[in-house]
One Martini backbone bead per residue (centre of mass of N, CA, C, O) as a GRO file, in nm:
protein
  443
    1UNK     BB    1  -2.845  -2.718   0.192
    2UNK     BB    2  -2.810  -2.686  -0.116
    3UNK     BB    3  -2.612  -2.441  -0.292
    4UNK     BB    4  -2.648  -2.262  -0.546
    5UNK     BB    5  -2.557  -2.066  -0.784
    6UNK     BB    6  -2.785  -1.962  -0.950
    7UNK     BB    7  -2.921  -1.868  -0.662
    8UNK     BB    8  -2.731  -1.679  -0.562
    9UNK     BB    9  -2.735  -1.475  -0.802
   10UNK     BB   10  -3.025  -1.390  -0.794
   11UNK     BB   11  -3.049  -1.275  -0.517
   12UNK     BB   12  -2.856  -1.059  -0.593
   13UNK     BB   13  -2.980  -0.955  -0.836
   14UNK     BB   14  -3.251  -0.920  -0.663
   15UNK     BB   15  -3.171  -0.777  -0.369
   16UNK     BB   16  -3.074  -0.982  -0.149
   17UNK     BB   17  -2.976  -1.106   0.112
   18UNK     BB   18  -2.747  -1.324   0.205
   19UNK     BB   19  -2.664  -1.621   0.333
   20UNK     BB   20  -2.426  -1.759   0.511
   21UNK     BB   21  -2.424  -1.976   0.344
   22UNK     BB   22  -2.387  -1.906   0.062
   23UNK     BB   23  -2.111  -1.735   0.102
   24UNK     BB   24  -1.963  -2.018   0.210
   25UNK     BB   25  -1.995  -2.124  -0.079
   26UNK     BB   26  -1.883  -1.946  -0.290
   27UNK     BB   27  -1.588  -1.946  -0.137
   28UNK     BB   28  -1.542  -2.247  -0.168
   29UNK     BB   29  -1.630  -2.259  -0.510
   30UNK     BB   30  -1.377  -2.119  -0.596
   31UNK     BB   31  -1.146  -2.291  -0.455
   32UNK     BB   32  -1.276  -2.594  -0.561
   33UNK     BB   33  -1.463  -2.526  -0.857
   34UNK     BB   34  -1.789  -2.492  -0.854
   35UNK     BB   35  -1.747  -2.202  -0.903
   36UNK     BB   36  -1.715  -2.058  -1.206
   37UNK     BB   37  -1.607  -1.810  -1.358
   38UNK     BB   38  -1.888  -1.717  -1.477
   39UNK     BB   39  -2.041  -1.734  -1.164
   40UNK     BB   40  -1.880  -1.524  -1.018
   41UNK     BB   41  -1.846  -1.273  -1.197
   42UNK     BB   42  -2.180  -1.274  -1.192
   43UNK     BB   43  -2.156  -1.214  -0.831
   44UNK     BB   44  -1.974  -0.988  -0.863
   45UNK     BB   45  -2.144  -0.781  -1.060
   46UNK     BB   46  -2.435  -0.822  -0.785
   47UNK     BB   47  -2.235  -0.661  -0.582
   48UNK     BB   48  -2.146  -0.404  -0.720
   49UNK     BB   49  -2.451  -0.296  -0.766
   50UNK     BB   50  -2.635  -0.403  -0.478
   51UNK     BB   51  -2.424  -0.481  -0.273
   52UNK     BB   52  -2.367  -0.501   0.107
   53UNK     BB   53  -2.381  -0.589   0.411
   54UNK     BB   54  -2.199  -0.566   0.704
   55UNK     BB   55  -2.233  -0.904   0.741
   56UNK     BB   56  -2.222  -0.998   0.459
   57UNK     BB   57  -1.901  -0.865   0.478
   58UNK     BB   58  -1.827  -1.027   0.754
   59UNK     BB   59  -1.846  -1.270   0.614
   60UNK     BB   60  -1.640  -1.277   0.361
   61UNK     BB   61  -1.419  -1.241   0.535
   62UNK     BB   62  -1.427  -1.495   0.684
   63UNK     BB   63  -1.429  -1.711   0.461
   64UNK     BB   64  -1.161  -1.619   0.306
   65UNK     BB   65  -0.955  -1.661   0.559
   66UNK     BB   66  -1.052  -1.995   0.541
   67UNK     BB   67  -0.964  -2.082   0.278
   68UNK     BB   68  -0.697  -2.149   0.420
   69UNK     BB   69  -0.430  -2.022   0.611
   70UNK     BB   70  -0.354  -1.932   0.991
   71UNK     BB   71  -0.159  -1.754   1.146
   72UNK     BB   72   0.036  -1.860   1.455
   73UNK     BB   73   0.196  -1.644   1.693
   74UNK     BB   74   0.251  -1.775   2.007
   75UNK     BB   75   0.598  -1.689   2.028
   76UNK     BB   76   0.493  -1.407   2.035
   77UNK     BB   77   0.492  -1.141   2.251
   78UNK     BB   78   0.451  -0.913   2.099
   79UNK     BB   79   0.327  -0.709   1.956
   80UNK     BB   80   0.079  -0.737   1.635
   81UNK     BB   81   0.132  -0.544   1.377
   82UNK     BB   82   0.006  -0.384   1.104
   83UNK     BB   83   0.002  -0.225   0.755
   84UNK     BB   84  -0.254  -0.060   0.510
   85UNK     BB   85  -0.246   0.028   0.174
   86UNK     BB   86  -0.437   0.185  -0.050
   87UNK     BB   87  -0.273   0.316  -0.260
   88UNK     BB   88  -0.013   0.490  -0.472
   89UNK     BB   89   0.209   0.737  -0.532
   90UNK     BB   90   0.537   0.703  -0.344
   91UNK     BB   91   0.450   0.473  -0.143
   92UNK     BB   92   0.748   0.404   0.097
   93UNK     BB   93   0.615   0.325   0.411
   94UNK     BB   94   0.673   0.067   0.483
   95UNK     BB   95   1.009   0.070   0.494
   96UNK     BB   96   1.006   0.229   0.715
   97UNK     BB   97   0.804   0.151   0.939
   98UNK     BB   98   0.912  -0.172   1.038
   99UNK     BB   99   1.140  -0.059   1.184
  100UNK     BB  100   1.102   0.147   1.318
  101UNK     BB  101   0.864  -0.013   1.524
  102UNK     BB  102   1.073  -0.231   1.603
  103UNK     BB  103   1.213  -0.027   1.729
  104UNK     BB  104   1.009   0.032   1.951
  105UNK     BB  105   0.851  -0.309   2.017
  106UNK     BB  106   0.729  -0.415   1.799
  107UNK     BB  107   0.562  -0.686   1.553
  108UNK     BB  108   0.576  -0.734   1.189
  109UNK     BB  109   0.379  -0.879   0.962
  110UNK     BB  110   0.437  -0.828   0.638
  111UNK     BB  111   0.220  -0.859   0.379
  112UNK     BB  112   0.253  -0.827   0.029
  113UNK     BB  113   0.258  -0.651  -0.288
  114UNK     BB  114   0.234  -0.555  -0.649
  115UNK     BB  115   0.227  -0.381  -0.852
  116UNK     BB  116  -0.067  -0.217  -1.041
  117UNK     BB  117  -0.024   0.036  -1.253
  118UNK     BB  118  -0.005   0.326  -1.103
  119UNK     BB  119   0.108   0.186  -0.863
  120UNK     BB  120   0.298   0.030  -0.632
  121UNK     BB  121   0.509  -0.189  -0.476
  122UNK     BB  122   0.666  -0.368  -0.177
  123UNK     BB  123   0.798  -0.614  -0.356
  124UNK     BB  124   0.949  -0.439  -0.581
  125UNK     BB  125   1.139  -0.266  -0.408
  126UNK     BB  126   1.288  -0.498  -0.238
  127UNK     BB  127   1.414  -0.619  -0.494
  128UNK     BB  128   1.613  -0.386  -0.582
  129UNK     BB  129   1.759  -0.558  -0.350
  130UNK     BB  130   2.054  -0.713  -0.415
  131UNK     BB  131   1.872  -1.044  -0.270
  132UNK     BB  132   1.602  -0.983  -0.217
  133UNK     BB  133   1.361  -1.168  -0.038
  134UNK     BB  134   0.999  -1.244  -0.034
  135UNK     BB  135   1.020  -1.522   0.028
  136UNK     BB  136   0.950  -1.768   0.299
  137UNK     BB  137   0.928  -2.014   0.506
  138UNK     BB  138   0.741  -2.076   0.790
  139UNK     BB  139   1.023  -2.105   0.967
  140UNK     BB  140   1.151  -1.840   0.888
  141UNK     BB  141   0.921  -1.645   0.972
  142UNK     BB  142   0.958  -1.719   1.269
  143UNK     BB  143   1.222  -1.648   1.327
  144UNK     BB  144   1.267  -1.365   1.237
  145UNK     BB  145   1.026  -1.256   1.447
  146UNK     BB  146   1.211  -1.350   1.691
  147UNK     BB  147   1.458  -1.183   1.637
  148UNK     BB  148   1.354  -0.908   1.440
  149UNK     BB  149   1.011  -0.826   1.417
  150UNK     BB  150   1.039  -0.891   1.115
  151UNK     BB  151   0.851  -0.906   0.808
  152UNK     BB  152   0.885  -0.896   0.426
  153UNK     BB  153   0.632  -1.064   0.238
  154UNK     BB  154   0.462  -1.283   0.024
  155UNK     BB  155   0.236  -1.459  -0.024
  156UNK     BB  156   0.100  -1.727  -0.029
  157UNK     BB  157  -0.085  -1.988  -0.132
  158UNK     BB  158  -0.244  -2.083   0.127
  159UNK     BB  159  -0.339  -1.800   0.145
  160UNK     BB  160  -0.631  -1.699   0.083
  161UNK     BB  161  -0.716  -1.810  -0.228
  162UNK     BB  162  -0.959  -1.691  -0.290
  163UNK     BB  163  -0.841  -1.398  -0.354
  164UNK     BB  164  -0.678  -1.463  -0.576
  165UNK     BB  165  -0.911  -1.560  -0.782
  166UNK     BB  166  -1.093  -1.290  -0.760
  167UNK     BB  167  -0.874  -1.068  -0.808
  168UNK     BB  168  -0.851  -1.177  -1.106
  169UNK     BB  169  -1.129  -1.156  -1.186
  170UNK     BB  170  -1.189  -0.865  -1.113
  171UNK     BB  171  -0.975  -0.679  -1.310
  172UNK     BB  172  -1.172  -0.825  -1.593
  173UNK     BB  173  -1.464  -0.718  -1.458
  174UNK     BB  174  -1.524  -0.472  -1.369
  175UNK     BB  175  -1.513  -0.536  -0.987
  176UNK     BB  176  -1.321  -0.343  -0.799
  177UNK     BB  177  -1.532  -0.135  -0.733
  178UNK     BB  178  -1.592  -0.239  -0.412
  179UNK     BB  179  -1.640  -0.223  -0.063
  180UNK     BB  180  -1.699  -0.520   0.012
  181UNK     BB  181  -1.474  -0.633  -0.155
  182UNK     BB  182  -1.230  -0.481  -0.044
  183UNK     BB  183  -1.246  -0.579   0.226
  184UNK     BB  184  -1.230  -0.879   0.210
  185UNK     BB  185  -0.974  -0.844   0.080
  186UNK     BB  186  -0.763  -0.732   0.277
  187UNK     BB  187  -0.886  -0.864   0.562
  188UNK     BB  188  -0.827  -1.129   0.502
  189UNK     BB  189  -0.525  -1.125   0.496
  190UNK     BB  190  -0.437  -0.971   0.715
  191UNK     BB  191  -0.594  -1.171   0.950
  192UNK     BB  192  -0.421  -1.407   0.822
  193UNK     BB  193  -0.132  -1.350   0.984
  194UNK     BB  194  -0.110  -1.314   1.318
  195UNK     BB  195  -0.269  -1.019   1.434
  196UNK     BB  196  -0.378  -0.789   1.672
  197UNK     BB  197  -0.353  -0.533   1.492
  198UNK     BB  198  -0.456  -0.258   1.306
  199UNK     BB  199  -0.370  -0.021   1.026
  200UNK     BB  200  -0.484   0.227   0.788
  201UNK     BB  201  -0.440   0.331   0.457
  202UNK     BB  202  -0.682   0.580   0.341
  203UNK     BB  203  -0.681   0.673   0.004
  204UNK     BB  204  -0.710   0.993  -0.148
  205UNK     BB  205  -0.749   1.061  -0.533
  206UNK     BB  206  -0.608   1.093  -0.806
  207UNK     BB  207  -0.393   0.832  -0.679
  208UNK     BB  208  -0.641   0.690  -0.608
  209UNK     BB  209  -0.918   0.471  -0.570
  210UNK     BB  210  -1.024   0.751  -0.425
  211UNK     BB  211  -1.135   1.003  -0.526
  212UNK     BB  212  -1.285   1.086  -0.284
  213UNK     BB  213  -1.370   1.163   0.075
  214UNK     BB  214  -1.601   1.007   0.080
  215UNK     BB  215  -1.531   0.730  -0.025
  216UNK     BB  216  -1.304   0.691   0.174
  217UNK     BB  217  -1.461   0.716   0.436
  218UNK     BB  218  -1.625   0.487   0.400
  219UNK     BB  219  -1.420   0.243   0.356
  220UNK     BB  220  -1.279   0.320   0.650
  221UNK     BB  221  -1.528   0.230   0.804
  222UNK     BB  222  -1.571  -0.074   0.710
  223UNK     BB  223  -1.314  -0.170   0.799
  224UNK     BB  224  -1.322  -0.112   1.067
  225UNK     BB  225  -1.598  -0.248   1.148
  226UNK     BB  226  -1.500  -0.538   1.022
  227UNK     BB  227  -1.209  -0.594   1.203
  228UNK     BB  228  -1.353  -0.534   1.480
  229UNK     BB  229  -1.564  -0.764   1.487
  230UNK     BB  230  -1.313  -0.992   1.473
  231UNK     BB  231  -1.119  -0.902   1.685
  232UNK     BB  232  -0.949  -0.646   1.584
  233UNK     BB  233  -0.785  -0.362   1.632
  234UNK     BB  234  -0.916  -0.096   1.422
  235UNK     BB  235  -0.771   0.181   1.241
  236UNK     BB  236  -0.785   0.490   1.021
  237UNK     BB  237  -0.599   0.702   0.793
  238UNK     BB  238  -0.719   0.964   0.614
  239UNK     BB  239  -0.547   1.057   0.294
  240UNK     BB  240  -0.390   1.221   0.098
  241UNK     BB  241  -0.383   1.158  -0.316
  242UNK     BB  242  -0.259   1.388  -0.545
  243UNK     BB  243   0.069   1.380  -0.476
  244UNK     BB  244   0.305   1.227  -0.465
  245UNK     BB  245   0.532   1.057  -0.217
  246UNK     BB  246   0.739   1.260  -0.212
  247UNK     BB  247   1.047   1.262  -0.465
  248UNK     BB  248   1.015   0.912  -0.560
  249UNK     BB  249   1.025   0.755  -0.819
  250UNK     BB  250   1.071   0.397  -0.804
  251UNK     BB  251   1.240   0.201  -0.688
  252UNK     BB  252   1.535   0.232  -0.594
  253UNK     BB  253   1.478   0.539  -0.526
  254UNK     BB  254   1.265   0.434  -0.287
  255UNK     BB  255   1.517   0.292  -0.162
  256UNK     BB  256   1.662   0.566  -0.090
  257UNK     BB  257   1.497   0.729   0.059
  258UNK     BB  258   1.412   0.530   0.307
  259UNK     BB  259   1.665   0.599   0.403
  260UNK     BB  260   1.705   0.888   0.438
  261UNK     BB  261   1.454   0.865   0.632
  262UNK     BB  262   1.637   0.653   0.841
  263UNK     BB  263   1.825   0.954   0.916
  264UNK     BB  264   1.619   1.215   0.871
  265UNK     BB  265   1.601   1.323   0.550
  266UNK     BB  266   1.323   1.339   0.469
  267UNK     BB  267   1.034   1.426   0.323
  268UNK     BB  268   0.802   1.586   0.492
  269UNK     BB  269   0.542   1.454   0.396
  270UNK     BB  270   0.606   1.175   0.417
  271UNK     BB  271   0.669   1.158   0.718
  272UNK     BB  272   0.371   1.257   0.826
  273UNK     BB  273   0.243   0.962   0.784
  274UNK     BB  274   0.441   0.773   0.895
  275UNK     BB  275   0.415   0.889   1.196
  276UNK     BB  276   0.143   0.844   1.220
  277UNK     BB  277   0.108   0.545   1.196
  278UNK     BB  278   0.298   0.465   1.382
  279UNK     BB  279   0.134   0.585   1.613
  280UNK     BB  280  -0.089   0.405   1.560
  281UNK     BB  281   0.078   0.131   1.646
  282UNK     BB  282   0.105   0.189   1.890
  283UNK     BB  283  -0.121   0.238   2.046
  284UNK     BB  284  -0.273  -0.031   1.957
  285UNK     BB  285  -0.019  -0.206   2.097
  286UNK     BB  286   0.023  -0.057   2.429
  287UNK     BB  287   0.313   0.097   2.444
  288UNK     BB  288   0.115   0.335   2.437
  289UNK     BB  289  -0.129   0.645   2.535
  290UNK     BB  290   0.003   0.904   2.365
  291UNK     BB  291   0.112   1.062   2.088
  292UNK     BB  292   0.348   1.219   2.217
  293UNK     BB  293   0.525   0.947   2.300
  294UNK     BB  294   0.509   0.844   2.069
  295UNK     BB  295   0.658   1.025   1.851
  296UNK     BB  296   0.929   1.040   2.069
  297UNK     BB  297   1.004   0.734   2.013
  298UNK     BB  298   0.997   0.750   1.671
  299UNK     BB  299   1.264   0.994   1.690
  300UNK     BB  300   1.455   0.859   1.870
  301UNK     BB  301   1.503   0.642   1.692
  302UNK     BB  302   1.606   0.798   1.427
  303UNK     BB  303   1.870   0.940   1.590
  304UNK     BB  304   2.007   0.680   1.709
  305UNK     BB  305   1.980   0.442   1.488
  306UNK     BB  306   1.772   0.206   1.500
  307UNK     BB  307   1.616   0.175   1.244
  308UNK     BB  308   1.840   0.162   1.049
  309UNK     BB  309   1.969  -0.108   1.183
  310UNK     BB  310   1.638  -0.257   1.158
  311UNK     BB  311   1.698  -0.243   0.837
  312UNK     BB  312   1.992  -0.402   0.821
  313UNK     BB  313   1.851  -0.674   0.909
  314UNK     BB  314   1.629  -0.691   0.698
  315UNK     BB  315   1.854  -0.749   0.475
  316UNK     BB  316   1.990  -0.980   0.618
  317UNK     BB  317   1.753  -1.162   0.655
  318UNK     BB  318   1.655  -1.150   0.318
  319UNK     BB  319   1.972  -1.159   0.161
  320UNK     BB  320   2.043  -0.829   0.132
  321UNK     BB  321   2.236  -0.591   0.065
  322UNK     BB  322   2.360  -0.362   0.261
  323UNK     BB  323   2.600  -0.223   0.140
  324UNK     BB  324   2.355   0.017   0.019
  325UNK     BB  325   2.276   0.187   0.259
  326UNK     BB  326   2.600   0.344   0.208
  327UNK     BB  327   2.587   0.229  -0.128
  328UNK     BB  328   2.374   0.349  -0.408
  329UNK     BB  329   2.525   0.219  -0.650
  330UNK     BB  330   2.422  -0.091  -0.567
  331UNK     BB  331   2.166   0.036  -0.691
  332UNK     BB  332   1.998   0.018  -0.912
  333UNK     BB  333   2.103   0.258  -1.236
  334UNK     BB  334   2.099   0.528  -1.433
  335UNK     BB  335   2.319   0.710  -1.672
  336UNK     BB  336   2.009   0.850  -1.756
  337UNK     BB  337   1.888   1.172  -1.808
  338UNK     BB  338   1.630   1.409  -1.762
  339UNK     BB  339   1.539   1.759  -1.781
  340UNK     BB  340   1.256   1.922  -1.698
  341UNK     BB  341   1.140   2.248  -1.854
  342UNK     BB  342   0.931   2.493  -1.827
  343UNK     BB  343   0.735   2.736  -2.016
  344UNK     BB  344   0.887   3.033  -1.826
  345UNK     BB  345   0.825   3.396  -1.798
  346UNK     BB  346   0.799   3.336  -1.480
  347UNK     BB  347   0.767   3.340  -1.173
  348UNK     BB  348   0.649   3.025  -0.988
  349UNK     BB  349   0.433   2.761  -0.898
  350UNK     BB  350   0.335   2.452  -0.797
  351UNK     BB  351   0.000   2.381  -0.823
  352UNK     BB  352   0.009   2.042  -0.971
  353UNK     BB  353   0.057   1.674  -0.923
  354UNK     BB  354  -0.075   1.429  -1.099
  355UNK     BB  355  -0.043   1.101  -0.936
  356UNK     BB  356  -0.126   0.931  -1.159
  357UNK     BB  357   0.034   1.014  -1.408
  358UNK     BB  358   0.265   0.977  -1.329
  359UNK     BB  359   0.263   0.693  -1.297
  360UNK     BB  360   0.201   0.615  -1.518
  361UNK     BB  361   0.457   0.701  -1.676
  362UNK     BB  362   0.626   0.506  -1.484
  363UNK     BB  363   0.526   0.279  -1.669
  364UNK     BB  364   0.639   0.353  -1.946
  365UNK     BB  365   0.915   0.347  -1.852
  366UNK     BB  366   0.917   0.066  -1.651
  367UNK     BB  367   0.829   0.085  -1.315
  368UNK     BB  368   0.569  -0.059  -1.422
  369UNK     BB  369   0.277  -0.231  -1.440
  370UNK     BB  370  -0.010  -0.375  -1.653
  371UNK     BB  371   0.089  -0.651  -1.602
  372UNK     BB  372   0.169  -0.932  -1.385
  373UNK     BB  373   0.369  -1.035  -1.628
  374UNK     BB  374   0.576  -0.822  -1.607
  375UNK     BB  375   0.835  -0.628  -1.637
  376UNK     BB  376   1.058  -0.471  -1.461
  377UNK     BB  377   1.271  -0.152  -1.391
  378UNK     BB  378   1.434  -0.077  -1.103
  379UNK     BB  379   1.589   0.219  -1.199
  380UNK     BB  380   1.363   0.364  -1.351
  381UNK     BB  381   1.210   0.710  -1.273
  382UNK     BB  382   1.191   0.987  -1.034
  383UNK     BB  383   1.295   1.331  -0.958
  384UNK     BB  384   1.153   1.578  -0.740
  385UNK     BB  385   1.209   1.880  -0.764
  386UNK     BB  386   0.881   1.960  -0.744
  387UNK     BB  387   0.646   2.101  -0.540
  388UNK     BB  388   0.395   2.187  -0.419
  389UNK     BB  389   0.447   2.539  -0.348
  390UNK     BB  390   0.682   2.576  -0.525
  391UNK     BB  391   0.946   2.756  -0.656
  392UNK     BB  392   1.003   2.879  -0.991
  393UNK     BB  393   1.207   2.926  -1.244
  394UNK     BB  394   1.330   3.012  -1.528
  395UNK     BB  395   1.520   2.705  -1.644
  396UNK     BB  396   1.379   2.538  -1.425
  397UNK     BB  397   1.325   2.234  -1.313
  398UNK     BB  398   1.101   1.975  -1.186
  399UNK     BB  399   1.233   1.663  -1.328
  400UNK     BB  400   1.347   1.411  -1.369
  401UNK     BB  401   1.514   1.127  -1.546
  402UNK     BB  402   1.522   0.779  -1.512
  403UNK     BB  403   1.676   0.647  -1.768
  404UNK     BB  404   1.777   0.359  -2.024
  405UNK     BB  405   1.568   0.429  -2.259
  406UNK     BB  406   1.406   0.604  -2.604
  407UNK     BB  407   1.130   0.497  -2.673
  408UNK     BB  408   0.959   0.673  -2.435
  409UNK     BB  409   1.083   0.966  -2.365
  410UNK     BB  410   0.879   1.161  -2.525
  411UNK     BB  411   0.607   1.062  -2.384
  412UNK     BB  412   0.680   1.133  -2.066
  413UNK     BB  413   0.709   1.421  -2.085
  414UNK     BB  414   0.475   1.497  -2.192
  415UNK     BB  415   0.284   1.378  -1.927
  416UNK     BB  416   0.439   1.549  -1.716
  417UNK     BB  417   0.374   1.857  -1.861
  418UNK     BB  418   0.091   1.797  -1.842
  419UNK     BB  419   0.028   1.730  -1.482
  420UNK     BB  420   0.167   2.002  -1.471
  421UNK     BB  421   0.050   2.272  -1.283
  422UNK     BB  422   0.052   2.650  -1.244
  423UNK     BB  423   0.135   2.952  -1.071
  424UNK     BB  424   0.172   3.307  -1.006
  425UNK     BB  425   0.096   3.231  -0.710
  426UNK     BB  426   0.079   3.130  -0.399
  427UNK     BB  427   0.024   2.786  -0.267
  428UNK     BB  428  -0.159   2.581  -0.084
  429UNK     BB  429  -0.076   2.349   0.143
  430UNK     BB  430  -0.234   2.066   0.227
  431UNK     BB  431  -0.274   1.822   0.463
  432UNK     BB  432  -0.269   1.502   0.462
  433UNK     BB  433  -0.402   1.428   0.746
  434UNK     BB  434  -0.745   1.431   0.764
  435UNK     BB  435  -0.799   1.141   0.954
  436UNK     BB  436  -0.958   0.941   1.237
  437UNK     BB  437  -1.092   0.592   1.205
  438UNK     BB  438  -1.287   0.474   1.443
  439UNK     BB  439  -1.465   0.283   1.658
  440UNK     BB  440  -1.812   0.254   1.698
  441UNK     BB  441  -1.948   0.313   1.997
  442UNK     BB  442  -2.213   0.167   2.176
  443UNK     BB  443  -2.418   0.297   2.437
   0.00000   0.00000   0.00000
């Protein structure tokens, strides 16, 4: 029987679970164009409002990512894990991840994203790297994967077209926020990359798309349910995103990071979400069996220097200068700075850095994008002198600014001034690594 938009639409506005076929229909109609911008939007805003059950959010899940073509590496005989963060500001995470666990066994597919609004973009930081690709057709991602085990490349459009086309539409029609669309929403995505298992970085903060730890928590619960019920061993670990990650915000910079850290230098929270995840993709990838043995193997990737040699391949397969690795002047950089200095009339601490406001900021200054459509600069930033937890004297900056023009530089301080807020007493640091959501298995 035809399933009509307007009857799919109704049944969902006045709170009923939808059937397999409809869910199966609206999916179809959206990307063959039977269902109209107007009538996606409006059973999009009756999803948002009414829900969908833990069933009806894995048809959708299963219908988008069937809704184009769906990658099959049976000549990769490697375990191939793939990991997800659900956004952040200074999440420099996959470039680090990627190598390291390459290095040490796994083969990584992976597809990504870039920023929008205050969070950054995995694909928007690897083109920082002059000539770095991030486009490749079907035999040469094949082929890349089976030389070096790792591949960092953007969605193509044959792939799940369904999410491109509903995406568009979230965004513009305040339908974002919903735990069955998100979930959808990304494990369409990475489920049709052709991985055996996935691994979840679900944060939650004021810098994160979960403002609560009770939201992050039922998320990760939901994508992990629905992961795991299509066959695909899926856990999430749940992390704060209340100040940056790291210490470079922006593009470039945070490609100097990146690298920094797979020679063993990176700053320690940045290190501690890195370590937890690469190790949660060893142990679902079934190369280790407990986490002490996955640390030890990920830590000396890191001292032997095979991590860094496994990104400085993949920087020359995918086009991009290695010569980078060596000499960060070859990376897009600004020749102007700006230490901002707070008013203090005594030494104090680092109360807080409002990991959203940063964002923003960074985004005035140039380094995200408001529309899909922006031109990002590869090279202006911040680099946080200051984290939280830290003791800063009178006279001491607390963040560089690396910028290009002044157009906007007396605006981008005011914000950075506005988001750090200072204790005359010494603050405790919480542990990132809030949680691990495993599935939850029936007796």
């Amino acid at each position: 029987m035809k399933c009509l938009p307007q009857e799919i639409i109704a049944r969902k506005r006045d709170g009923h679970t939808l059937r397999r076929e409809e869910v199966d229909a609206f999916v179809a109609g959206v990307v063959s164009g039977g269902f109209k911008d107007y009538q996606s939007s409006a059973l999009l805003m009756a999803i948002v409002l009414k829900g969908m059950t833990p069933e009806e959010t894995g048809w959708l899940t299963e219908a988008m990512m069937r809704s184009g073509r769906i990658v099959e590496l049976p000549e990769v005989t490697r375990p191939k894990v793939d990991k997800h963060s659900t956004g952040g500001v200074g999440d420099k995470v996959s470039l680090i991840l990627a190598p390291l666990v390459a290095a040490c066994g796994l083969c990584v597919p992976m597809m990504s994203g870039r920023g929008l609004g205050h969070t950054g973009g995995t694909l928007d930081k690897l083109e920082a790297i002059p000539g770095f690709s991030t486009q490749m057709d079907d035999a040469a991602y094949r082929k890349q994967l089976l030389e070096i085990h790792q591949a960092m490349i953007g969605q193509s459009a044959d792939i799940v077209p369904a999410d491109r086309k509903l995406y568009a539409l979230r965004d513009v029609t305040a339908t974002v926020e919903s735990i069955p669309l998100i979930c959808a929403s990304i494990l369409s995505k990475k489920l049709a990359e052709g991985i055996d298992a996935l691994v979840l970085d679900v944060k939650f903060g004021q810098g994160a798309f979960m403002s609560t730890e009770a939201d992050g928590r039922e998320l990760a619960k939901a994508l992990v349910a629905i992961g795991t019920s299509m066959g695909k061993p899926t856990s999430a670990l749940l992390t704060r995103m209340e100040q940056p990650l790291g210490r470079m915000i922006g593009n470039a910079l945070e490609v100097i990071e990146s690298i920094d850290c797979l020679r063993g230098e990176g700053p320690a929270d940045l290190m501690e979400v890195t370590y937890a995840l690469c190790a949660e993709m060893l142990l679902l990838g079934g190369l280790h069996t407990d986490k002490a043995a996955a640390m030890a193997a990920l830590k000396q990737a890191i001292d032997s220097g095979a991590a860094l040699a496994a990104f400085r391949r993949l920087v020359e397969a995918q086009g991009g200068d290695p010569r980078v690795l060596d000499d960060y002047q070859r990376l897009p950089h600004c020749q102007q700075h700006h230490d901002v200095v707070p008013d203090l009339d005594a030494a104090s601490y680092i109360a807080r850095l409002d990991a959203r406001a940063y964002g923003q900021a960074a985004c005035l200054l140039g380094a995200g994008r408001a529309s899909m459509d922006a031109v990002i600069d590869p090279a202006v930033g911040f680099e946080l002198l200051k984290k939280e937890g830290d003791r800063i004297e009178p006279g001491e900056a607390f963040v560089r600014i690396h910028y290009t023009n002044t157009d906007q530089l007396e605006a981008v301080i005011e914000r950075l001034q506005n988001a750090t807020h200072f204790s005359p007493k010494p603050v405790a640091v919480l542990p990132l690594v809030v949680d691990r959501i495993a599935p939850e298995i029936n007796t």
